[in-house]
N, C-alpha and C positions, 0 to 999 in steps of 0.2 A: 504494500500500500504506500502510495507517493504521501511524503510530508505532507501537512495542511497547509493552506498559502495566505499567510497575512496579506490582508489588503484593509488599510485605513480606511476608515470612514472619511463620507466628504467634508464634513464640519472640521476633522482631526487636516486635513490638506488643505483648506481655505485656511483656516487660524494658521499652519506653520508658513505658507507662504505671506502671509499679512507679516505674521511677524520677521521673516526676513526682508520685506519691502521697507517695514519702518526698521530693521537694522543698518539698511540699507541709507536710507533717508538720514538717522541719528547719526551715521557711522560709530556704531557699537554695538556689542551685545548685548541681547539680555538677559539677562542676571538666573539663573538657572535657581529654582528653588532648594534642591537640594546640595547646592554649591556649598564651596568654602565661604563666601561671603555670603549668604544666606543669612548665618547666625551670628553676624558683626552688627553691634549698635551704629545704627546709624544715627549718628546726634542731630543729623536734619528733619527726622520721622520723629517728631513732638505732637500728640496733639493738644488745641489750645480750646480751653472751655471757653463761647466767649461770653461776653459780657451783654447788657439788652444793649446795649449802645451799638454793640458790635452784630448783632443778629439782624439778618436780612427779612425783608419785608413775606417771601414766601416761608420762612421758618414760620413767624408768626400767625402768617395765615395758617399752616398746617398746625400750629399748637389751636388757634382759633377755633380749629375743626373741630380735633380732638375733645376740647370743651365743650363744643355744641353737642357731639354725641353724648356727653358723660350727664349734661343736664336732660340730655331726653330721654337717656334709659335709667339716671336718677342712680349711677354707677361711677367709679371712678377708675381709671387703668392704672394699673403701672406697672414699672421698670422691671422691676423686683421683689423678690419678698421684704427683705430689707424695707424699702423705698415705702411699705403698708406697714410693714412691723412700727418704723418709726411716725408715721400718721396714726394711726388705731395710740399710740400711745400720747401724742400730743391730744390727741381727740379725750381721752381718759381724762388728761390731769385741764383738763378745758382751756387748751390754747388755741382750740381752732374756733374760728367767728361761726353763730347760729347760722348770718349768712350763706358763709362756706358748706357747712352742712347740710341745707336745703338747697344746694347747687344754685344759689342765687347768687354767686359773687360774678365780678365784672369778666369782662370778654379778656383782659388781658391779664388778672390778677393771677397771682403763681400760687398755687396751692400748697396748705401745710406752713403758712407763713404765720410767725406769732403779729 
């Protein structure tokens, strides 16, 4: 019985010719994942929490959203367990507003805030 005969898929031969075309364009490699540099700090891969001053107009529209569903299913999501562990307990020692609670707080107000 002859070998089996690998033959890639078309997505696997469109993606490695892209990526030789922009190797090509960058003139460099790219970075192989399982490289030597792979597992090197890169001190320019920071990420920067930002600030509301710093936060773009569609960020806030998507947190907007987010808000709108939480007041109409009378729910609130989150991140984490963490992220509820520590709301359920401000909610306990009464640091969160009635407001808040009844999902009445404003369109932009950050939730869990004393």
């Amino acid at each position: 019985m002859p070998p089996a005969k690998y033959t890639p898929a078309e997505e696997v031969t469109v993606t490695d010719n892209s990526i030789k075309i922009a190797e090509e364009l960058v003139g460099d490699k790219m970075a192989s994942p399982s490289g030597p540099d792979a597992k090197v700090y890169q001190p320019w891969a920071k990420y920067h929490l930002h600030t509301a001053d710093e936060e773009e107009e569609d960020t806030k529209e998507t947190r907007r959203s987010v808000k709108t569903v939480e007041k109409s299913l009378k729910t609130r999501f989150w991140i984490n367990a963490r992220e509820k562990k520590d709301y359920d307990k401000m909610v306990a020692e009464g640091k969160i507003s009635d407001e808040e609670l009844e999902f009445k707080e404003g369109k932009d107000a950050d939730i869990g805030q004393d």
